[in-house]
C-alpha positions in Angstrom: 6.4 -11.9 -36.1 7.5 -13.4 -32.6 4.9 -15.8 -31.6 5.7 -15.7 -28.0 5.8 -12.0 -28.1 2.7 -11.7 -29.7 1.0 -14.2 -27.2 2.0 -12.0 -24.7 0.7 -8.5 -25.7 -2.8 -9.9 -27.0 -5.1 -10.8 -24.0 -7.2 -14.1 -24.8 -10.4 -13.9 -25.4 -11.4 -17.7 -25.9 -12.4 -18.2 -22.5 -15.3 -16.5 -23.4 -15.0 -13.4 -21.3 -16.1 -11.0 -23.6 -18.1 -9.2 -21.1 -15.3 -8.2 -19.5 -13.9 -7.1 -22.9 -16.7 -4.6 -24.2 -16.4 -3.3 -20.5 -13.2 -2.7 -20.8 -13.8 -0.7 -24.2 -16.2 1.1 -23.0 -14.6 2.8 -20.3 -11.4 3.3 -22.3 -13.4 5.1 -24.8 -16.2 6.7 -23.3 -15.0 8.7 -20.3 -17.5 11.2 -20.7 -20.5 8.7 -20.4 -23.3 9.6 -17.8 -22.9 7.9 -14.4 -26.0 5.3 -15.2 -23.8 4.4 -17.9 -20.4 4.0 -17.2 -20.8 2.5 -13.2 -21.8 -0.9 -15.1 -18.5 -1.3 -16.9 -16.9 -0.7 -13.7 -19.0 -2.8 -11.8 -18.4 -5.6 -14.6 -14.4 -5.3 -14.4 -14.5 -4.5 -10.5 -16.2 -8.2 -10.2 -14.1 -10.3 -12.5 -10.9 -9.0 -10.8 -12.4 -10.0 -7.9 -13.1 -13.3 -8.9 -9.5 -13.8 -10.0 -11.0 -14.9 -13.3 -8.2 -16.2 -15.6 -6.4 -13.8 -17.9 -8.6 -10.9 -16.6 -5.4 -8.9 -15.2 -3.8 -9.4 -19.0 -6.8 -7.8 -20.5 -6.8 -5.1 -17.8 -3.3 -4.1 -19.2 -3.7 -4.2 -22.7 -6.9 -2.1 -22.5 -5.3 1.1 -21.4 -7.7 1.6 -18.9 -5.3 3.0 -15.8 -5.0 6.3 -16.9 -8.9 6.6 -17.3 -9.1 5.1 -13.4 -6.6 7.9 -12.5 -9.0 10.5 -14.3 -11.7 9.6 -12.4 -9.9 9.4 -8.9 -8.5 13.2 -9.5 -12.1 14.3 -10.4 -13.7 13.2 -7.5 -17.1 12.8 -8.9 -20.1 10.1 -8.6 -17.5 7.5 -9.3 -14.3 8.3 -7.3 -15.2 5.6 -4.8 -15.8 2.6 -7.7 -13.0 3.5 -9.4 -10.7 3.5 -5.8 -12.1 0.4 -5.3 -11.1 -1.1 -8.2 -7.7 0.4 -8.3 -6.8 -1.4 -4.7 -8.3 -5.2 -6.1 -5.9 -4.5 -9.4 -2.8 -3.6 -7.1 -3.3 -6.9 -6.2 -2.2 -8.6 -9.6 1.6 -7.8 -9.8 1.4 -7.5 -13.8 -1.0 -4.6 -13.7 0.6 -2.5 -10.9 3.4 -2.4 -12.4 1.9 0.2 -15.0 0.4 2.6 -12.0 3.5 4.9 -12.0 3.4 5.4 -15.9 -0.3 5.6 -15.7 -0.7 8.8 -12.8 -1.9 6.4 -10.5 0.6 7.0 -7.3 -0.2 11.3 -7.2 -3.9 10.4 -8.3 -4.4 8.1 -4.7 -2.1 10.5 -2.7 -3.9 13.1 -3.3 -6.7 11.6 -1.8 -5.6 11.3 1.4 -6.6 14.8 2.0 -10.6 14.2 1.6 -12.7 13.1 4.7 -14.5 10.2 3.1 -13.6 7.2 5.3 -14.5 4.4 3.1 -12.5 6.4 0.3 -9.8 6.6 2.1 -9.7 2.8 3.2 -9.3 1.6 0.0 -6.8 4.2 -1.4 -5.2 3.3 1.6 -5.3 -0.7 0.4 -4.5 0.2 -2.7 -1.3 2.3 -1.4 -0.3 -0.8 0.9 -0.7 -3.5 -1.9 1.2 -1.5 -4.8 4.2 -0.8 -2.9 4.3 -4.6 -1.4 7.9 -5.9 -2.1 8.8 -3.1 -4.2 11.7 -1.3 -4.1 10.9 1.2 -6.6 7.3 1.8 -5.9 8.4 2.3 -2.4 10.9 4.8 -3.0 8.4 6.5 -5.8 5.8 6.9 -3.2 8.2 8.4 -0.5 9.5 10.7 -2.6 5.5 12.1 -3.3 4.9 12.2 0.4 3.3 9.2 0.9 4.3 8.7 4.6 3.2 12.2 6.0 -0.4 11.9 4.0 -0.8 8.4 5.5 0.0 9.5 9.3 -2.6 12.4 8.5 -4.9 10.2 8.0 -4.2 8.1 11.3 -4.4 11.0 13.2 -7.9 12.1 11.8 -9.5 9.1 12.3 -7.9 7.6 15.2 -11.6 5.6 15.7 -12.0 3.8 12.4 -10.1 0.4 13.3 -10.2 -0.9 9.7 -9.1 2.3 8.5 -5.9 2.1 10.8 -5.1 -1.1 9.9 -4.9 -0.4 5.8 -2.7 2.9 7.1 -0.4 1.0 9.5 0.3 -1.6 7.1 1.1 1.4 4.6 3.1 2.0 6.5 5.1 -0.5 7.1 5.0 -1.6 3.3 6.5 1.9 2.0 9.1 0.8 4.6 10.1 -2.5 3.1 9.2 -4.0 7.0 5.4 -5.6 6.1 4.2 -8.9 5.4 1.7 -9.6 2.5 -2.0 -8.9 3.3 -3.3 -12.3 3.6 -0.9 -12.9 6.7 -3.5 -11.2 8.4 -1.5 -8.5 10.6 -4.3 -7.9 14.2 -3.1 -4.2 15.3 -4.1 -3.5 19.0 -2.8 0.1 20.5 0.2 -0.4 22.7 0.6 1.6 26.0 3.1 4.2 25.8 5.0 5.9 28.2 5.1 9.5 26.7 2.0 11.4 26.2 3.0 12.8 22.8 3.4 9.2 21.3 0.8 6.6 19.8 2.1 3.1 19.7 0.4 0.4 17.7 1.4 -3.2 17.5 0.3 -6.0 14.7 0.7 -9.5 15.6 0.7 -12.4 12.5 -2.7 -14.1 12.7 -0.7 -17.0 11.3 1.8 -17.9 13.8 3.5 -21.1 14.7 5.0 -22.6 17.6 8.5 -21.8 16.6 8.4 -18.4 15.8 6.2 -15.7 15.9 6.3 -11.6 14.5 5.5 -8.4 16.3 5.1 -5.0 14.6 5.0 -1.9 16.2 4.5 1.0 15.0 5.3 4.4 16.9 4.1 7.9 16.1 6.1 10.5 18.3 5.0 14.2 18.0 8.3 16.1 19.0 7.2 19.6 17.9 4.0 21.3 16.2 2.9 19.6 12.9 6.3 17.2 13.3 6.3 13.6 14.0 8.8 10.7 14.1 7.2 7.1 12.7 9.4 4.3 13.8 8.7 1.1 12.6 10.0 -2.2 14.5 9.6 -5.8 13.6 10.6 -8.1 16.3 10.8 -12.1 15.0 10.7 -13.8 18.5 11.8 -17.9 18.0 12.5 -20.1 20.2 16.0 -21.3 21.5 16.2 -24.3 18.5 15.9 -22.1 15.7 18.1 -19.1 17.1 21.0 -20.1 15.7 19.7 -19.9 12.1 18.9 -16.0 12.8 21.2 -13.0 12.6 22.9 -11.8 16.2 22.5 -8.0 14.5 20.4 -5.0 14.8 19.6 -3.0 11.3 18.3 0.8 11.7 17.6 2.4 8.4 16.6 6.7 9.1 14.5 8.4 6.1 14.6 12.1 7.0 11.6 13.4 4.8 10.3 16.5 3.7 6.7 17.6 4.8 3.6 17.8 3.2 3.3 21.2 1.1 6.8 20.8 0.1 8.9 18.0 -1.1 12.7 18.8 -1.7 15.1 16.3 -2.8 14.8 13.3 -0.6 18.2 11.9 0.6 19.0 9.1 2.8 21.2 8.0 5.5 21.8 4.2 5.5 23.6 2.9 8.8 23.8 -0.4 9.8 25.2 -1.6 13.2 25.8 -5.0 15.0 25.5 -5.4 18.5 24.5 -8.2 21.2 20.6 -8.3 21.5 18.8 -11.1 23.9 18.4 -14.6 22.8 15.6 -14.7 21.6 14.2 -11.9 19.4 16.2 -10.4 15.8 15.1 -6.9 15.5 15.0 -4.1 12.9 13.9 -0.6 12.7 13.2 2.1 10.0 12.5 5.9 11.0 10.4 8.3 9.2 10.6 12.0 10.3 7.9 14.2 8.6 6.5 16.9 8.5 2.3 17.6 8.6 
């Protein structure tokens, strides 16, 4: 047998984290366990991810356990909002989102965005963002389930829950390949617009330099009853030294998509054009049209 291979499939247990073990047995095996009983193993799991404990993500994907998450998210019952919770901390760790697809996980949160549970719908909302980070695949997965007409629901429900926008906006802009990773710290403040039908959101880095600096905006444009057009913008604003090292080019990527109750094949139209923009700003856009 291949060492190395073997090292890799078996989690290790002498750090002494058995805890976290026997929790993870537990849930795998005993779905149907009371409320009382099962919320511990969560809670147990929930906190060691948390704490980044070594080799806890490993054990997390050996166990089998995703598909029993994505059970209880679909079933909505006393521990839908645990199990949420614990689904966005694990799309954290790169080496256990990568098993969400296989494991239901993508429908199971999407399907969520439907219920009126605000804290529910902040962390399937993190968890959405996180997964699809600087992932190609999960990005295009996600579009192709409806991801980006559930999430602008969602903003438009609950256009008073700031944390709640935040998580959605940087969905947003993750499922279009134009976000930053969480810990940048992205501040949204609502933008004036011009148009009455539009809602325009910018982000702002919270770490910024004095060379350079990002601004996202995000704008929602309702052209007709139940449709809306979601462009997102990044502008990367530097200062006269450093413009040489950025592109003189504008990139605008349109993603036509389906609607909500109906998803036929989703097809793309790439364009790409150069043109003179001022001296100091690089820009590039990507359009969402959907449907609600």
């Amino acid at each position: 047998m291949d060492k190395r291979k073997s090292a890799r499939c078996v989690p290790d247990l002498s750090l002494g984290n058995y805890s976290l073990n026997n929790a993870l047995s537990a849930i795998r095996v005993n779905t149907e366990l009371i409320e009382d009983e099962l919320r511990p193993h969560l809670d147990t799991v929930l906190t060691n991810i948390q704490e980044r404990k070594r080799g806890a993500p490993e054990q997390v994907v050996v166990s089998g356990i995703l598909p029993v998450l994505a059970h209880f998210l679909r079933r909505r019952g006393p521990l839908t909002l645990l199990a949420t919770r614990l689904v966005a901390e694990l799309a954290r760790e790169s080496v256990v989102r990568k098993g969400f697809r296989e494991a239901g996980l993508f429908s199971a949160l999407l399907s969520m965005m439907t219920c009126q549970d605000q804290e529910l719908l902040l962390h399937a909302a993190r968890a959405v963002a996180r997964m699809c980070y600087d992932s190609q695949t999960h990005q295009d997965h996600l579009i192709r389930l409806g991801a980006v007409p559930r999430i602008v629901g969602v903003l438009l429900r609950f256009p008073d829950d700031a944390d709640l926008e935040g998580a959605c906006l940087l969905a947003l802009c993750n499922l279009s390949d134009m976000g930053e990773v969480e810990e940048t710290g992205l501040v949204w403040k609502r933008g004036v617009s011009l148009r009455p039908e539009e809602s325009v959101f910018r982000g702002v880095s919270a770490h910024t330099c004095g060379f350079s600096s990002t601004v996202t905006t995000v704008r929602l444009f309702q052209w007709a009853p139940g449709q809306y057009t979601v462009s997102i913008e990044v502008f990367q604003r530097c200062s006269s030294a450093l413009w040489n090292l950025h592109m003189k080019n504008r990139t605008v990527r349109r993603f036509p998509l389906s609607g909500l109750n109906a998803f036929p094949e989703l097809y793309k139209v790439i364009k790409y054009s150069a043109q003179n923009i001022t001296k100091t700003r690089s820009l590039k856009t990507r359009m969402f049209q959907t449907f609600l």
